[in-house]
C-alpha positions as CSV (number, residue, x, y, z in Angstrom):
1,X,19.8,-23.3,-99.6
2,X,16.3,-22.4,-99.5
3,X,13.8,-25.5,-98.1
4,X,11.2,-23.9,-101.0
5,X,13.9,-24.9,-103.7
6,X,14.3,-28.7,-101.7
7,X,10.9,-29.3,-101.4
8,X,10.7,-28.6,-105.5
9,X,13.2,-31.1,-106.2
10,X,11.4,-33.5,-103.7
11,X,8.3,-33.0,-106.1
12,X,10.1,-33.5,-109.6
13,X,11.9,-36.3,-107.8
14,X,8.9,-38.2,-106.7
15,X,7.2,-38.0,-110.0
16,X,10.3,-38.6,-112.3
17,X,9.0,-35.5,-114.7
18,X,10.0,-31.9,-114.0
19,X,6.0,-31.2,-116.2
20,X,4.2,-33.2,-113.8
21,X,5.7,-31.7,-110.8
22,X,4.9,-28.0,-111.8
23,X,1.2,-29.6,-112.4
24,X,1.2,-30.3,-109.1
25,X,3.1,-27.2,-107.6
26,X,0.7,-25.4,-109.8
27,X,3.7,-23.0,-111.2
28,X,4.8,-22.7,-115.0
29,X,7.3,-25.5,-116.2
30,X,9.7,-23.2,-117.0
31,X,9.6,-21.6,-113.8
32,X,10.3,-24.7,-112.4
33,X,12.8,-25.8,-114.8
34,X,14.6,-22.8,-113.4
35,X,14.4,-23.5,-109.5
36,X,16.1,-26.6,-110.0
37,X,18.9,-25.0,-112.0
38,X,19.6,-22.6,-109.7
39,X,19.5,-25.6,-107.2
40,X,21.8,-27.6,-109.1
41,X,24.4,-24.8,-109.4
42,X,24.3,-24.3,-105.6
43,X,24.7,-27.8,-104.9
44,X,27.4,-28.1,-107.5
45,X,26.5,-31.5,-108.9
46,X,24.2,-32.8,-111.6
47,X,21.3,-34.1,-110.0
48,X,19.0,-35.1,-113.0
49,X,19.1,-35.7,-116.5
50,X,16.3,-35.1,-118.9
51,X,15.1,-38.1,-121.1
52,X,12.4,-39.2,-123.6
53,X,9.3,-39.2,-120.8
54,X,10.6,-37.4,-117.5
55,X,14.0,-36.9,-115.5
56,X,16.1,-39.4,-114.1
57,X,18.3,-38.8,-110.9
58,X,22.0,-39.3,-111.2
59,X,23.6,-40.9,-108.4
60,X,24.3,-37.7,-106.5
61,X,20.4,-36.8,-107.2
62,X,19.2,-40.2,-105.1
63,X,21.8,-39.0,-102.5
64,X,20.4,-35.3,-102.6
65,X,17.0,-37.0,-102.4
66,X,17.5,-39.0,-99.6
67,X,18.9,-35.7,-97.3
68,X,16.4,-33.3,-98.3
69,X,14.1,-35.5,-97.8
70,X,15.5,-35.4,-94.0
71,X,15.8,-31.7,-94.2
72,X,12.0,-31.2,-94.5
73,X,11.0,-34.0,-92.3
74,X,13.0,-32.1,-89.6
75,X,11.8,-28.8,-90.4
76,X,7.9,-30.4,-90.6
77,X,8.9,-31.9,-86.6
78,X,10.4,-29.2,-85.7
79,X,7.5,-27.6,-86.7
80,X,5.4,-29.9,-84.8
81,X,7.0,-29.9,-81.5
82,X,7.2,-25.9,-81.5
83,X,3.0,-25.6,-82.2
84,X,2.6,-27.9,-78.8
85,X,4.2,-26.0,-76.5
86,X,1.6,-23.6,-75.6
87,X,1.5,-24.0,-71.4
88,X,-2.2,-24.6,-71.2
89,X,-2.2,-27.8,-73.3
90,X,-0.4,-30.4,-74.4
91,X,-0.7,-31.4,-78.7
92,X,1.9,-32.3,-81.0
93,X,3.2,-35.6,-82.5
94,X,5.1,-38.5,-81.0
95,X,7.8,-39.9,-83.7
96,X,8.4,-43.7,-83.2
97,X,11.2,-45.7,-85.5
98,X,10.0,-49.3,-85.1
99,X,11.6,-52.4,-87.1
100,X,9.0,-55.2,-87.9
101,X,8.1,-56.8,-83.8
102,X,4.5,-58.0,-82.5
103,X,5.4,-56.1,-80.0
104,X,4.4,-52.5,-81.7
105,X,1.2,-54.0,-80.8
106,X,2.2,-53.0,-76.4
107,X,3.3,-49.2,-78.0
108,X,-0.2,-49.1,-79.5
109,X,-2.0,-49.9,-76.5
110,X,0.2,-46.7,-74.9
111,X,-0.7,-44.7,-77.7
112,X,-4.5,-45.5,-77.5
113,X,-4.8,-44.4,-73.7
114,X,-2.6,-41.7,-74.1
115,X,-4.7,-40.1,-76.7
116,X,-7.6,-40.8,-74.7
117,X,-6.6,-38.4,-72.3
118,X,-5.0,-35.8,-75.2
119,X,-6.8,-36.0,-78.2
120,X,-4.2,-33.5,-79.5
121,X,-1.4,-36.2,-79.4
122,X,-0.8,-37.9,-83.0
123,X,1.8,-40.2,-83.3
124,X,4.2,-41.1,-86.7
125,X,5.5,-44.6,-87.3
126,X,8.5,-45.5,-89.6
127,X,9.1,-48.4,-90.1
128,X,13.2,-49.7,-90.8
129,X,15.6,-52.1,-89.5
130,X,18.0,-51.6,-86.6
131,X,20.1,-49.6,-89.2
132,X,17.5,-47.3,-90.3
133,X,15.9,-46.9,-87.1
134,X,19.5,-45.5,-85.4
135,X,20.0,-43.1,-87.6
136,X,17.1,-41.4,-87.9
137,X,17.1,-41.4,-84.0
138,X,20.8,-39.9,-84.3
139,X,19.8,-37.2,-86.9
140,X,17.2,-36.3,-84.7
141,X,14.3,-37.5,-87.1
142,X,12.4,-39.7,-84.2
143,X,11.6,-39.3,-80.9
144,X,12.0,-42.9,-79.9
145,X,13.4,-46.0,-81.7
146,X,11.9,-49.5,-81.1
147,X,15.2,-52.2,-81.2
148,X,14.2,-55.9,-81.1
149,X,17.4,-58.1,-79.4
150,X,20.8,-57.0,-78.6
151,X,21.4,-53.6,-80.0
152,X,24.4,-51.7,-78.8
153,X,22.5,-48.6,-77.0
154,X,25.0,-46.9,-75.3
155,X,24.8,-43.8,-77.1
156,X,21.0,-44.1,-75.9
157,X,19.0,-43.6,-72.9
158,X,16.7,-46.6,-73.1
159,X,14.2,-49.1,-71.2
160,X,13.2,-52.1,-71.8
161,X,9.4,-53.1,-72.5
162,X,7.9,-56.1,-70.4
163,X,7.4,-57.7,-73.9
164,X,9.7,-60.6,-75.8
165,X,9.4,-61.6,-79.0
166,X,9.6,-65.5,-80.3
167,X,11.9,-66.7,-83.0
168,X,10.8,-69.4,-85.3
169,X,10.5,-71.1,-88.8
170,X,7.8,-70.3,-91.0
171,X,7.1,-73.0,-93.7
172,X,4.5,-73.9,-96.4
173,X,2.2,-76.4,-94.6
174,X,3.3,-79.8,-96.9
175,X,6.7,-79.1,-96.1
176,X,8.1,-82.0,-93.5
177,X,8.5,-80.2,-91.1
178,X,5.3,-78.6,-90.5
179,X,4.6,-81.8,-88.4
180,X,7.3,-80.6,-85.8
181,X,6.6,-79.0,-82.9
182,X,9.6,-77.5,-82.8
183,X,13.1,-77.2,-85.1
184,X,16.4,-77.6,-84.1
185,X,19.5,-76.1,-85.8
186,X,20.0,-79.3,-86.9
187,X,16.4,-79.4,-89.0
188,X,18.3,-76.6,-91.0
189,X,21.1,-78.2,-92.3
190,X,20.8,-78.6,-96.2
191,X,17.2,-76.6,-96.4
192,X,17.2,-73.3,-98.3
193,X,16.5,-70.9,-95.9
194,X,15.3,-67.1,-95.9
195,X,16.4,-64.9,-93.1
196,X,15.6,-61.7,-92.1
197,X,18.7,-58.6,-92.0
198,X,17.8,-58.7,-87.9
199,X,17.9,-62.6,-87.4
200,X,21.4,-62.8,-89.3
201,X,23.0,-60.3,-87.9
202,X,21.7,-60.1,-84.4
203,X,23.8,-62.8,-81.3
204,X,21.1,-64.7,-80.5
205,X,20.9,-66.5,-83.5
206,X,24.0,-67.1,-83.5
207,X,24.5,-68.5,-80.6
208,X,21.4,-70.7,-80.5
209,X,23.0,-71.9,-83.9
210,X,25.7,-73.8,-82.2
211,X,27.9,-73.6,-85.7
212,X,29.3,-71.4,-88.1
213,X,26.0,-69.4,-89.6
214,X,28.0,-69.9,-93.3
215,X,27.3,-73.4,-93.1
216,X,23.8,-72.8,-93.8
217,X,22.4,-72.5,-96.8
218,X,20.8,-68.9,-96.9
219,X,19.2,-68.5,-100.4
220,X,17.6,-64.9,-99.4
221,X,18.1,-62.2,-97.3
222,X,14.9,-59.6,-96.6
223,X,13.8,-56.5,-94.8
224,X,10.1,-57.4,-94.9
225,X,9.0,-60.6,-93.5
226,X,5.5,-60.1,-95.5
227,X,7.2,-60.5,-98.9
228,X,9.5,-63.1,-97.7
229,X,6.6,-65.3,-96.9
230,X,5.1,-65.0,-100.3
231,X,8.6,-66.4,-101.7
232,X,8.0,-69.3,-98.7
233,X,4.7,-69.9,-100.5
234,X,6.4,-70.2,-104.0
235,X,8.7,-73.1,-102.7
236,X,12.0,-70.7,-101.9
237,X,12.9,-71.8,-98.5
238,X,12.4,-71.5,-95.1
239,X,11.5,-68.5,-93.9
240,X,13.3,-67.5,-89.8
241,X,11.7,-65.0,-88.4
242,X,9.9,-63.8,-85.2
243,X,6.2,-64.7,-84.3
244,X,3.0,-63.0,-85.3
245,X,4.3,-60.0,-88.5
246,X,3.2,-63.1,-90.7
247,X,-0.2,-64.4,-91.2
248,X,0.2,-68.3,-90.9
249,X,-3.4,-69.1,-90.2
250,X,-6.9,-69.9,-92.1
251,X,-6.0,-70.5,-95.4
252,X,-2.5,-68.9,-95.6
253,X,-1.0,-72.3,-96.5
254,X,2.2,-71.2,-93.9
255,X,3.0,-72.9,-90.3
256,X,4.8,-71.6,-87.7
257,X,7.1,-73.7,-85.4
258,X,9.1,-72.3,-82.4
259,X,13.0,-72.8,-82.5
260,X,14.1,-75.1,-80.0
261,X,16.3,-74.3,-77.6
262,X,13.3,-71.3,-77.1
263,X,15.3,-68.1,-78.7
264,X,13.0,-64.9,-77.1
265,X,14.1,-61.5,-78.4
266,X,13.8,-58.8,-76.0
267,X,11.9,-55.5,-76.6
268,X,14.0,-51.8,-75.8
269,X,12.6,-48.1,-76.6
270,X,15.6,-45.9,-76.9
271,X,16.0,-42.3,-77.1
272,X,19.0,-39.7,-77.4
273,X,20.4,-39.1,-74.7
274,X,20.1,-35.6,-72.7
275,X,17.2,-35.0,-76.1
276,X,15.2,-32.3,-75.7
277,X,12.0,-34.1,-76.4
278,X,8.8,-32.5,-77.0
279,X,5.6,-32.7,-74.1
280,X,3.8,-34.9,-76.4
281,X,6.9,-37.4,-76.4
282,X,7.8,-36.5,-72.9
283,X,3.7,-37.6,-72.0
284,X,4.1,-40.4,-74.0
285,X,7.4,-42.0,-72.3
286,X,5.9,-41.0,-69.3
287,X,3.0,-42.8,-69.8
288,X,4.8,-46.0,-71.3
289,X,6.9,-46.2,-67.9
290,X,3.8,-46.1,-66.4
291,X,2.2,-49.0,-67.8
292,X,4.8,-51.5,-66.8
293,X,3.0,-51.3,-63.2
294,X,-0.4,-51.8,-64.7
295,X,0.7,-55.0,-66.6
């Protein structure tokens, strides 16, 4: 399977019309038309369908989409990592899985100094939740994967940064209690709450909770705090996240009060173990380890 043929599907994919994508490619439509056929029969599945206005991808094309997607990110890394190893310098990009943490905030103060001193060094982020982030790191995709909490790592080699994020509730500032100074699993019974796919499935909620977790009343589930606070501002619930990936100052109309008992969420960089990482990853974990003396 040539990656010339993947990266056309990628293209008609993307833009939902086999015509724009040979625009864009800048080869005839029905050169392109053909590419994908002969794609389709090597696969040996349908993978679009032609309608009024464009294509649309059958359930084995959004599969196909999603892994040649990681085909060509692989092949672009491995790319990467091969044009930095001259012996003379060090260049390259560092490839970081984070889910939604404050605490990215420490990695980019790493990153900062560390390109200070190799201005060759660029860095990816991609963001995902602890899901995401693991298998990316598995397939090889990332360097290093940012968990926040308990994760099970043992299939990693890992440290933990000196950071810790704070669980809370975020609520719209009329609510009752935006007054608190703190909420108590108690202050959730009854309320319609919001909660992030980390805080529901992760221990320490749990066991902060002090009850079963299906006696709450959890109206939404999210992967993106940011658009979970925008349904918090229309009146859907309490939103429990972790401190400081949601603007509740100024005008925002949101509050955020600590859980109490104090729940902190610890920090952990991860990487496959025995991974043959690049010099620019390599400078960068180096690096990170090294600022844990400085702070």
């Amino acid at each position: 399977m040539e990656l010339r043929l993947l990266k056309y599907f990628l293209e008609a994919a993307n833009e939902l019309s086999v015509t724009r994508a040979a625009k864009r490619l800048h080869i005839p439509q029905p050169s392109l038309s053909k590419q994908l056929g002969i794609l389709e029969h090597e696969v040996g599945r349908k993978l679009y369908v032609r309608e009024n206005y464009g294509i649309r991808l059958t359930n084995d094309g959004i599969l196909f989409r999603k892994r040649a997607q990681e085909i060509i990110d692989l092949e672009e890394k491995t790319l990467a990592e091969l044009a930095g190893t001259d012996q003379n310098t060090i260049t390259g990009t560092v490839y970081i899985g984070a889910g939604e943490t404050a605490g990215v905030s420490y990695i980019g103060r790493v990153l900062r100094e560390l390109r200070r001193e190799y201005s060759g060094i660029n860095y990816r982020m991609i963001s995902g939740d602890f899901e995401d982030v693991a298998e990316k790191l598995g397939k090889g995709l990332i360097d290093f994967g940012l968990f926040v909490g308990k994760a099970n790592l043992s299939d990693y080699d890992h440290i933990s940064l000196p950071y810790a994020d704070r669980w809370g509730a975020i609520v719209r500032d009329d609510d009752e209690l935006a007054e608190r100074e703190s909420v108590s699993p108690d202050d959730l019974r009854g309320r319609e709450l919001l909660f992030s796919h980390q805080a529901h499935t992760h221990g320490e909620f749990s066991e902060w909770l002090g009850f079963r977790s299906d006696e709450l009343n959890i109206t939404g589930t999210h992967n993106l705090a940011y658009n979970a606070s925008i349904m918090v501002r229309e009146g859907l619930g309490i939103l429990i996240t972790i401190e400081g990936i949601v603007n509740t100052g100024g005008k925002s109309g949101l509050k955020f009060i600590p859980l109490e008992p104090e729940i902190k969420a610890g920090l952990v960089l991860a990487w496959k173990k025995d991974a043959i990482l690049s010099k620019a990853a390599q400078k960068f974990r180096q690096n990170l380890k090294a600022s844990f003396s400085e702070s």
